[in-house]
N, CA, C and O of each residue as an XYZ file, in Angstrom:
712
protein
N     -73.535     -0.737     16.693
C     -72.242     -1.011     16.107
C     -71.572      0.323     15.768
O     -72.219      1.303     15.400
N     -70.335      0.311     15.899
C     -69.791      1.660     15.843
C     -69.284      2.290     14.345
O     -68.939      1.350     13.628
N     -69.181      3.203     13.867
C     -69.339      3.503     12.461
C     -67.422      3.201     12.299
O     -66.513      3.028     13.110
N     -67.533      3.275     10.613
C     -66.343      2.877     10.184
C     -65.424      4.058     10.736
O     -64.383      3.673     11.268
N     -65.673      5.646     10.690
C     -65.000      6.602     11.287
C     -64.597      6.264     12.690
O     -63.550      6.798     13.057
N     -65.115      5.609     13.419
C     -65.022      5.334     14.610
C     -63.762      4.763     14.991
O     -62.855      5.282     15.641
N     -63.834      3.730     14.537
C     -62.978      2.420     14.006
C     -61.613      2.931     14.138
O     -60.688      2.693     14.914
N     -61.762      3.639     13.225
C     -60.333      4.110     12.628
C     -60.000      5.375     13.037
O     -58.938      5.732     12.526
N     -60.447      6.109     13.690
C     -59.682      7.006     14.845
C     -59.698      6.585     15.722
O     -59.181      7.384     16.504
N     -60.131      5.303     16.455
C     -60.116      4.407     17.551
C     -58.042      4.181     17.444
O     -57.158      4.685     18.137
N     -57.973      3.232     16.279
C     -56.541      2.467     16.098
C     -55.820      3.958     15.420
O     -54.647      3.957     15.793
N     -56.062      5.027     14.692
C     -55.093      5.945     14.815
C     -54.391      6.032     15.962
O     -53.221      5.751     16.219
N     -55.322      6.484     16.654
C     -54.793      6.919     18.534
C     -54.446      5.876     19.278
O     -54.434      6.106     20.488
N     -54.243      5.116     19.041
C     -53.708      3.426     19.165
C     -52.605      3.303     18.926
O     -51.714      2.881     19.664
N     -52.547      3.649     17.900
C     -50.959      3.550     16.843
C     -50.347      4.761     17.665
O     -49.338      4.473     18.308
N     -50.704      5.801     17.732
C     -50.081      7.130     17.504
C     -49.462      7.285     19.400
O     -48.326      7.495     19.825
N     -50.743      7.077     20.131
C     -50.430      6.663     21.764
C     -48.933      5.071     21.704
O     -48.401      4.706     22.752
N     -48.648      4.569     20.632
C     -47.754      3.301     21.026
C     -47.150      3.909     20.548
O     -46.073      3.593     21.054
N     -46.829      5.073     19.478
C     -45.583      5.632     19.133
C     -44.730      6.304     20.086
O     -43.543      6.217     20.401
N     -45.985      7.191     20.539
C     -45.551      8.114     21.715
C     -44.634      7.551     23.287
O     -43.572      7.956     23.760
N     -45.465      6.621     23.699
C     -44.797      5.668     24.609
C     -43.219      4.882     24.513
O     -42.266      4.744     25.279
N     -43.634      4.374     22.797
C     -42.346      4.084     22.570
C     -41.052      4.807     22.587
O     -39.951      4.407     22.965
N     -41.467      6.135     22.023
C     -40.482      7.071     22.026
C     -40.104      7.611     23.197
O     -38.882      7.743     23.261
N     -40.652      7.947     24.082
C     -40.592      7.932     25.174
C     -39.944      7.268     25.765
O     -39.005      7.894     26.256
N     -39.955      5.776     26.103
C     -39.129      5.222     26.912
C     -37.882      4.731     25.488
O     -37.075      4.192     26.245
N     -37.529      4.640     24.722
C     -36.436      4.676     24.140
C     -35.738      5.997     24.658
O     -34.580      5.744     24.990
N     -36.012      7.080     24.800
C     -35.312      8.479     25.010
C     -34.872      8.298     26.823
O     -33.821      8.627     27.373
N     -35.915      7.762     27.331
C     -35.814      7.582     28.594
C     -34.417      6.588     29.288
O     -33.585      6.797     30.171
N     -34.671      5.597     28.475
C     -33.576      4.771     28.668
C     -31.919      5.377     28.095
O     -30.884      4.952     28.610
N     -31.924      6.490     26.885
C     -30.783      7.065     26.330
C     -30.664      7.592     27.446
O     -29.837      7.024     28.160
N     -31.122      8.382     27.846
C     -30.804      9.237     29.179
C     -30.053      8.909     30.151
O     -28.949      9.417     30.345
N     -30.821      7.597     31.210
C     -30.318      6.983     31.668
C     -28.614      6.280     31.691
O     -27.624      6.445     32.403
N     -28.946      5.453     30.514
C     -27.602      5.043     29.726
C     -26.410      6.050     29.589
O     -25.234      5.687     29.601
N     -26.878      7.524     29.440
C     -25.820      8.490     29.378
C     -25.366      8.858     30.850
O     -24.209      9.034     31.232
N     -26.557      8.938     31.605
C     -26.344      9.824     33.107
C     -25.059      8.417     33.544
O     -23.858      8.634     33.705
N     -25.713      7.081     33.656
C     -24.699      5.842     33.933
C     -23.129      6.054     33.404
O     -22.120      5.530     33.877
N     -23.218      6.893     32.386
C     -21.157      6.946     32.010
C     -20.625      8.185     32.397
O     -19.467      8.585     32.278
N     -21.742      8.823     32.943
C     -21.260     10.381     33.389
C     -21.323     11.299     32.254
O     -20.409     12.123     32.283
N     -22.065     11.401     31.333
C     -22.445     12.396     30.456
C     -23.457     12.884     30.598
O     -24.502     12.248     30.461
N     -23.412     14.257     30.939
C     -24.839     15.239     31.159
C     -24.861     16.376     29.698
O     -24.035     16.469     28.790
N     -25.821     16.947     29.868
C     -25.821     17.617     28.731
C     -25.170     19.211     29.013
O     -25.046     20.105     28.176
N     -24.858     19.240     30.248
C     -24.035     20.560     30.678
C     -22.610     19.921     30.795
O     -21.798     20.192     31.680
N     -22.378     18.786     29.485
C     -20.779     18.451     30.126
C     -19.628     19.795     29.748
O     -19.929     20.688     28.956
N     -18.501     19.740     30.360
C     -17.384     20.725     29.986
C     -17.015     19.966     29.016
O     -16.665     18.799     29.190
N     -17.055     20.589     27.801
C     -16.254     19.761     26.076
C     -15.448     20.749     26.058
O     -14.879     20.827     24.969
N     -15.118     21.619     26.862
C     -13.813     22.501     26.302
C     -12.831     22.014     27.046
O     -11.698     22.390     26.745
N     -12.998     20.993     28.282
C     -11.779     20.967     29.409
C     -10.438     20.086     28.957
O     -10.609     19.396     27.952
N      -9.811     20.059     29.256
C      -9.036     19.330     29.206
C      -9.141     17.806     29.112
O      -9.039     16.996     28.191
N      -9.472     17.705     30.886
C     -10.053     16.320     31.067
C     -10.691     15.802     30.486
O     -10.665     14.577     30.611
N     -11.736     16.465     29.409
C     -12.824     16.059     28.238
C     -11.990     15.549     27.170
O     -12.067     14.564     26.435
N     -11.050     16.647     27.315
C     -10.411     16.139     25.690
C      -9.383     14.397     26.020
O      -9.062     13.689     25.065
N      -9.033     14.013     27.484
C      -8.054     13.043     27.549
C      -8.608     11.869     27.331
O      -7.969     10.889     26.947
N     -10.386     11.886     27.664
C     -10.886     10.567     27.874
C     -11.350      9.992     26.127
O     -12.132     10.290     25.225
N     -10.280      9.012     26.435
C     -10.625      8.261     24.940
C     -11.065      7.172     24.588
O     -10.437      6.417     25.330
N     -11.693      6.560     23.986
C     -12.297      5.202     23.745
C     -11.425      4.465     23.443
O     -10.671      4.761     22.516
N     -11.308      3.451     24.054
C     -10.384      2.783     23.896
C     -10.914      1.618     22.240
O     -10.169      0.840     21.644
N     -11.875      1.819     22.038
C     -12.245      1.171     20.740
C     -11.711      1.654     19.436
O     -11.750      1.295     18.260
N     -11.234      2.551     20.090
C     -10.501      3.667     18.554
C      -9.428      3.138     18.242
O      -8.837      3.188     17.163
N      -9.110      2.533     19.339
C      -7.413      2.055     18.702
C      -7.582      1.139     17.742
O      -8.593      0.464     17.553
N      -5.937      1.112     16.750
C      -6.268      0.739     15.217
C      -5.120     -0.045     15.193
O      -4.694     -0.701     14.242
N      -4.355      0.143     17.009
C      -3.035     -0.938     16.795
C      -3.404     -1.615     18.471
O      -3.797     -1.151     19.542
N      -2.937     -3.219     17.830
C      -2.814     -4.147     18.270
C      -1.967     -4.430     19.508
O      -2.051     -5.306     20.369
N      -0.871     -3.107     19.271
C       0.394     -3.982     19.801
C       0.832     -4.909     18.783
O       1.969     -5.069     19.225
N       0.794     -5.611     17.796
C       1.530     -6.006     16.939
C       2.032     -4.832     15.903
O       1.656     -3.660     15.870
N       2.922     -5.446     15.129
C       3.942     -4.287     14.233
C       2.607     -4.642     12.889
O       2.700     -5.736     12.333
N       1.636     -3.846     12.525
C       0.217     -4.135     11.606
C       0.994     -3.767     10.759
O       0.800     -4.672      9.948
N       2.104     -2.822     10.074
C       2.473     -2.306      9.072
C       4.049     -3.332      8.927
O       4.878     -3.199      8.026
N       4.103     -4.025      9.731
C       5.886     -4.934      9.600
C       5.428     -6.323      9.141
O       5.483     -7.243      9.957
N       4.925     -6.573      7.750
C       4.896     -7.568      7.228
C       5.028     -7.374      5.547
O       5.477     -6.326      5.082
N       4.667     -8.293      4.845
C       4.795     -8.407      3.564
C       3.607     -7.632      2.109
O       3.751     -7.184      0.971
N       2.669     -7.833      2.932
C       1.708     -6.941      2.604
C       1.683     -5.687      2.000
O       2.898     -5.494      2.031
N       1.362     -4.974      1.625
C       1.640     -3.426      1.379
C      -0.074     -3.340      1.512
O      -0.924     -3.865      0.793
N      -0.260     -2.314      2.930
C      -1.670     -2.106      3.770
C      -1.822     -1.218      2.484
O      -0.896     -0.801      1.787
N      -3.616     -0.937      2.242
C      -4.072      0.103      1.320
C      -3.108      1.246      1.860
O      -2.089      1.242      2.551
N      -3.735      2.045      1.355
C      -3.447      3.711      1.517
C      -4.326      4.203      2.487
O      -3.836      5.229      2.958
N      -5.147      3.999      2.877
C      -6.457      4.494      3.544
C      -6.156      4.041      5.073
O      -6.353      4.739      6.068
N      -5.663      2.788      5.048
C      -4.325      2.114      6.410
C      -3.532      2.759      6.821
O      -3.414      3.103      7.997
N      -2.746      3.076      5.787
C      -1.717      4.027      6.272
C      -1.615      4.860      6.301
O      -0.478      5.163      6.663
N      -2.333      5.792      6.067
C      -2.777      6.932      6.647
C      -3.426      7.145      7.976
O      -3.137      7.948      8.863
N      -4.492      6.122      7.903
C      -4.907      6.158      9.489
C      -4.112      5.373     10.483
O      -4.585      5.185     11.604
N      -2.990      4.923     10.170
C      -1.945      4.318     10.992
C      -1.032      5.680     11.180
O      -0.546      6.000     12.264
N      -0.927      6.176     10.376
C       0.113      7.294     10.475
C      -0.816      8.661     11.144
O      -0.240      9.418     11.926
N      -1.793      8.824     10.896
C      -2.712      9.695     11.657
C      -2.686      9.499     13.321
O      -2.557     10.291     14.254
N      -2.829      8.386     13.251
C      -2.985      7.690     14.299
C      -1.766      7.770     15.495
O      -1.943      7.766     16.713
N      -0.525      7.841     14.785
C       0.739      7.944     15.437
C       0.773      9.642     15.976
O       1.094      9.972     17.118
N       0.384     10.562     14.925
C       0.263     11.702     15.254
C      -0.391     12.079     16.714
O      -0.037     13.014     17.433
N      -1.273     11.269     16.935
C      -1.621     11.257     18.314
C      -1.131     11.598     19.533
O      -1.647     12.411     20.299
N      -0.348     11.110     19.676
C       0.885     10.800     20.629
C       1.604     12.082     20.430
O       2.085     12.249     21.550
N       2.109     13.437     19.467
C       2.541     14.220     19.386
C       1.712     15.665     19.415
O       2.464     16.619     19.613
N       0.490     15.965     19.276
C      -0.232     16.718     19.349
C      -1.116     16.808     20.330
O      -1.220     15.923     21.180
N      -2.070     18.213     20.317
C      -2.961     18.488     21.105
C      -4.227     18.580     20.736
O      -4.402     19.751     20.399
N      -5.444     17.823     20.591
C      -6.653     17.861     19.779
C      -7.822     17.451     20.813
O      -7.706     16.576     21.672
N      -9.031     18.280     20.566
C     -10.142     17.632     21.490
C     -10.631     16.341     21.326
O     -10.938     15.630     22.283
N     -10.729     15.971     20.065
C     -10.573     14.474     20.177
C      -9.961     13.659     19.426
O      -9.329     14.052     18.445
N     -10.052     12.372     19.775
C      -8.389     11.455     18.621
C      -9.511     10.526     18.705
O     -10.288     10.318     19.636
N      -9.416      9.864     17.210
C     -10.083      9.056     16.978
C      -9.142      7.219     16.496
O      -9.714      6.145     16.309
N      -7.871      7.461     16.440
C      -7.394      6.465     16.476
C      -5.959      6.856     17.221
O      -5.571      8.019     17.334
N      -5.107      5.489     17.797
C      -4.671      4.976     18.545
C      -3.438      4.609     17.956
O      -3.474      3.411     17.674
N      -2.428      5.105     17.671
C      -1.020      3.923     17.393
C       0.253      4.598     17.766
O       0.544      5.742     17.415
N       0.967      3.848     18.471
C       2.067      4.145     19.404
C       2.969      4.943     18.480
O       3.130      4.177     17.530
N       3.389      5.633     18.324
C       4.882      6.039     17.350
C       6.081      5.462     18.274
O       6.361      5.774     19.432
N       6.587      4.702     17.574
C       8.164      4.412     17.783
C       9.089      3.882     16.914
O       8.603      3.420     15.882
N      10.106      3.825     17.017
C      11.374      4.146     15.944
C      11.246      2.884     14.835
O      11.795      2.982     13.737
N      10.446      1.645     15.229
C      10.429      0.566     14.851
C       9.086      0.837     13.694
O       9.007      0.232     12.625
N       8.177      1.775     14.128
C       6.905      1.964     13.415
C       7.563      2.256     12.370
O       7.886      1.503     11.451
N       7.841      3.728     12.544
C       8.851      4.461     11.849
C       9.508      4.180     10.490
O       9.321      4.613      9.353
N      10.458      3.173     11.112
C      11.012      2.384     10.387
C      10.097      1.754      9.075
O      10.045      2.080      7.889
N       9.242      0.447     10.061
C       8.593     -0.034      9.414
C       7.510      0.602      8.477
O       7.159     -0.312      7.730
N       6.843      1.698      8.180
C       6.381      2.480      7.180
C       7.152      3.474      6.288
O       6.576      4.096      5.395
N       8.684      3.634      6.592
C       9.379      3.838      5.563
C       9.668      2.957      4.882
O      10.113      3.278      3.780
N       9.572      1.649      5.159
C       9.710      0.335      4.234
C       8.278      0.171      3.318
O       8.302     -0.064      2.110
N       7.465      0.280      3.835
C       6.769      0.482      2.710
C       6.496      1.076      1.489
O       6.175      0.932      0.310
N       6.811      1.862      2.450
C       6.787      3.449      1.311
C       7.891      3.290      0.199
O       7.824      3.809     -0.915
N       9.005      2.430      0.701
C      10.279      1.754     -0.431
C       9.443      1.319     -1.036
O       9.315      1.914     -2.106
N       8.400      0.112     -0.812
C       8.240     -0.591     -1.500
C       6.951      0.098     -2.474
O       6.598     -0.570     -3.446
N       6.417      1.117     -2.272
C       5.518      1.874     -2.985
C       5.715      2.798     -3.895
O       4.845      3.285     -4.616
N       7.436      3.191     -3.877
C       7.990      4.370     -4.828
C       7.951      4.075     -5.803
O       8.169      2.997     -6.356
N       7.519      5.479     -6.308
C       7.332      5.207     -7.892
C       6.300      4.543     -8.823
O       6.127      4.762    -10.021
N       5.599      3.614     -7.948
C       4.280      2.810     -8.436
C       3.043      3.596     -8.482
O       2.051      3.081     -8.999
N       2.991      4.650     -8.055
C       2.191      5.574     -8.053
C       0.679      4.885     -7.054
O      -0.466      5.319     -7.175
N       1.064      3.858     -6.205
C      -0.073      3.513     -5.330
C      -0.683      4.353     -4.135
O      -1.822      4.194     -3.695
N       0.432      5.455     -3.584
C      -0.126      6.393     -2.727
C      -0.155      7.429     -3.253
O       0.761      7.909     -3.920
N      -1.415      8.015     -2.986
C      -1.418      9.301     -3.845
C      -0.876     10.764     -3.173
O      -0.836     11.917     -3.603
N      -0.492     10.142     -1.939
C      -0.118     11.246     -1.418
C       1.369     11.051     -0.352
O       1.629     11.417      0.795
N       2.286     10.121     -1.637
C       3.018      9.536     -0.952
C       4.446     10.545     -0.568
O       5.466     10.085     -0.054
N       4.260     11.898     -0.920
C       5.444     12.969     -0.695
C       5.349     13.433      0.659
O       6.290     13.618      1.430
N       3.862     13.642      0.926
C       3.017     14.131      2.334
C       3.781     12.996      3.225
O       4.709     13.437      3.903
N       3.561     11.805      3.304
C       4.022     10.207      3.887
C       5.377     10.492      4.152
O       5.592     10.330      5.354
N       6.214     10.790      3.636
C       7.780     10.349      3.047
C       7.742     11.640      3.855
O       7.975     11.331      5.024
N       7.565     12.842      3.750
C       8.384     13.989      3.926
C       7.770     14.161      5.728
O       8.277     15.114      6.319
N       6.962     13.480      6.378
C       6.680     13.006      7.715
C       7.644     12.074      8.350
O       8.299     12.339      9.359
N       7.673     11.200      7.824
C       8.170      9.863      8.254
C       9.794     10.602      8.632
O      10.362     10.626      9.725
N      10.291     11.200      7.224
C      11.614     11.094      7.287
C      12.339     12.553      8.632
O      13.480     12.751      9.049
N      11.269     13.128      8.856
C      11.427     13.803      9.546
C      11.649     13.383     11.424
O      12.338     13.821     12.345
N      10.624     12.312     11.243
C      10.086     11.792     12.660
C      11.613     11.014     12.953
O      12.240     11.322     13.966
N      12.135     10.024     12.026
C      13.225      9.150     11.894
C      14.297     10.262     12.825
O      14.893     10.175     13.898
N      14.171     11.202     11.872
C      15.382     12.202     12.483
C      15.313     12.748     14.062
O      16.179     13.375     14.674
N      14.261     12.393     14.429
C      14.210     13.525     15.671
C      13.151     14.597     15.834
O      12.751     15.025     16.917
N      12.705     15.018     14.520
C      12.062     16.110     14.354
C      10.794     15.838     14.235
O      10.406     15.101     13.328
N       9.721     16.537     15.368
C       8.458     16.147     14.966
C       7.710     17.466     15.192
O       6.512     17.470     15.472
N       8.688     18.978     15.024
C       7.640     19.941     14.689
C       6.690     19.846     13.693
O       5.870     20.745     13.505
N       6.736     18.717     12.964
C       5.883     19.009     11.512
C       4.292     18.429     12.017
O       3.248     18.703     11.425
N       4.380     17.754     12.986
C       3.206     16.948     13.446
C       1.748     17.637     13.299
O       0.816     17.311     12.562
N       1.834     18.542     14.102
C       0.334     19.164     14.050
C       0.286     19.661     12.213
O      -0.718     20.008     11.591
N       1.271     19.580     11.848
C       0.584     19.779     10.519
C       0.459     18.879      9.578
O      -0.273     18.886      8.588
N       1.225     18.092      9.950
C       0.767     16.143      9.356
C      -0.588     15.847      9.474
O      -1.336     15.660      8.514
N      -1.005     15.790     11.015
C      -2.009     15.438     11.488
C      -3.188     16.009     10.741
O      -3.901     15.252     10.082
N      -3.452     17.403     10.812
C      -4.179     18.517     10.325
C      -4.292     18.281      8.689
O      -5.335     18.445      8.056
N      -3.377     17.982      8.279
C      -3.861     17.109      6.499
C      -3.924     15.705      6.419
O      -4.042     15.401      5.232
N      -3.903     14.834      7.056
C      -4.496     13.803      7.364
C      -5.679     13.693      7.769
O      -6.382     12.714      7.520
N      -6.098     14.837      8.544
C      -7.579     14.651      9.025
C      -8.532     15.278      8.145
O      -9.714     14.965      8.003
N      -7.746     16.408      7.438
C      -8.792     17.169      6.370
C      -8.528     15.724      5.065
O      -9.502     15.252      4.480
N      -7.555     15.379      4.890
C      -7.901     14.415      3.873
C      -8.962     13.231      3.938
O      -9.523     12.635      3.019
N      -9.047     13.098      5.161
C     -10.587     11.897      5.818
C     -11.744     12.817      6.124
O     -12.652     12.582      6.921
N     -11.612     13.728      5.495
C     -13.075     14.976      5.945
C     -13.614     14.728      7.331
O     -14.680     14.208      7.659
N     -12.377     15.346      8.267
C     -12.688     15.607      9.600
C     -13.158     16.463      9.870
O     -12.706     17.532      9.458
N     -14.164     16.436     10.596
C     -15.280     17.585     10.930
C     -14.533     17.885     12.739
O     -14.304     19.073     12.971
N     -14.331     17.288     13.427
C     -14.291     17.522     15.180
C     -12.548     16.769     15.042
O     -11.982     15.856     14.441
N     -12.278     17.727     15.916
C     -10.531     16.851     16.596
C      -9.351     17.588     15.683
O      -8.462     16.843     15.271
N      -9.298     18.652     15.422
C      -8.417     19.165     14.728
C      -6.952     19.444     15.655
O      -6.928     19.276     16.874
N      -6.187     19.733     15.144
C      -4.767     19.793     16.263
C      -5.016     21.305     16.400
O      -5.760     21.946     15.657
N      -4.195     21.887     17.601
C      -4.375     23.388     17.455
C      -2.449     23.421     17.996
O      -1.765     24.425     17.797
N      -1.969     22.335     18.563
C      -0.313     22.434     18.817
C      -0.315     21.168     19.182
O      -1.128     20.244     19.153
N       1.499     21.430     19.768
C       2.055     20.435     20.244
C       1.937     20.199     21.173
O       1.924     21.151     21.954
N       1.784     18.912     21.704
C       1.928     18.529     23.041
C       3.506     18.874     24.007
O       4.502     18.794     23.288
N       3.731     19.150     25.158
C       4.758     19.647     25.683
C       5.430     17.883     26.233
O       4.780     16.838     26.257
N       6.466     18.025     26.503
C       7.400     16.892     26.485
C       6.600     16.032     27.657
O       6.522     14.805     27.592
N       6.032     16.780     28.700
C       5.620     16.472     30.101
C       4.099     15.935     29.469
O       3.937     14.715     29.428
N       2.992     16.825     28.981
C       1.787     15.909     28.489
C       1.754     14.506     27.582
O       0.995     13.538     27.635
N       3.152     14.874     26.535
C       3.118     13.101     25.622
C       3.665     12.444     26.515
O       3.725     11.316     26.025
N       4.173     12.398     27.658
C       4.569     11.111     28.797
C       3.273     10.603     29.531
O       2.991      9.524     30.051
N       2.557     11.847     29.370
C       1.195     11.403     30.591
C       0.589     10.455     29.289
O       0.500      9.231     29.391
N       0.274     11.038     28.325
C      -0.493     10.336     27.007
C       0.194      8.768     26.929
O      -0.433      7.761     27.257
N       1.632      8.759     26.420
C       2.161      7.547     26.524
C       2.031      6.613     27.708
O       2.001      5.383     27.663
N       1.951      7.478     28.893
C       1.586      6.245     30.347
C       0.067      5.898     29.940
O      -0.424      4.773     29.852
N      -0.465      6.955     29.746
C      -2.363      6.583     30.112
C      -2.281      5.806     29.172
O      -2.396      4.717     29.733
N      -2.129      5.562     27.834
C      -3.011      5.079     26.120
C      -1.878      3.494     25.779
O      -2.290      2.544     25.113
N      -0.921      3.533     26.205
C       0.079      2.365     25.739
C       0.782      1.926     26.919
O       1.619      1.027     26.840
């Protein structure tokens, strides 16, 4: 009969050989799963083309007007709705949300923001207002720097703006994303 030491470095190496295997083909299959979407570990993350391809799961609009109702969305909404619009005007390696800017958005989150003055519900409702009212006008040099305190205010680590997009790239963005 085999001694109790036996025993039990028998099922150590039992255990420790099913860990190994396991881990193994879990890593094996990540691999796989990555090589299948075209991600290698020598990918180009500086290219361009790296920076265009976006998940389409990021998006945070519907196609419905999410901010044109009665509601007044948190703050944490509208910010990442308004982050989100920034998109469409800047240049960043990656965007993590999705929402069309147009005159109707626009609109519709300066109505909120009516309906938020003075209540002290956004805390950063001068940042909001002094964007919005700019975009209304025409003017969206302020963008990469909207964006850029919007994203440090969500403690963004990756996707920072570094400029503007040129009139010719937000058409390609607006054909590809909406």
């Amino acid at each position: 009969m085999p001694s109790t030491k036996t025993i039990l470095i028998s099922i150590v190496s039992i255990v420790l050989l099913a860990l190994g295997l396991g881990y193994w083909f879990i890593s094996d299959m990540n691999t796989t799963l990555l090589e299948d979407k075209g991600v290698t570990e020598a990918s180009d993350e500086g290219s361009a083309e790296a920076a265009d391809e976006i998940d389409h799961e990021r998006y945070i609009d519907d196609g419905s007007d999410s901010t044109a109702n009665n509601d007044i969305p948190s703050e944490q909404h509208f910010m990442n709705t308004l982050h989100g619009m920034t998109h469409q005007k800047v240049f960043a390696d990656e965007k993590w949300t999705l929402v069309e800017m147009t005159d109707e958005r626009i609109d519709d989150m300066l109505a909120i923001l009516d309906q938020v003055e003075g209540k002290g519900e956004y805390e950063h409702y001068d940042l909001y207002e002094q964007a919005l009212m700019k975009w209304k006008n025409g003017n969206f040099e302020n963008a990469v720097y909207v964006h850029n305190e919007l994203w440090s205010l969500n403690n963004g680590s990756v996707g920072k703006a570094s400029r503007l997009l040129s009139a010719d790239e937000e058409q390609v963005f607006v054909d590809e994303h909406y």
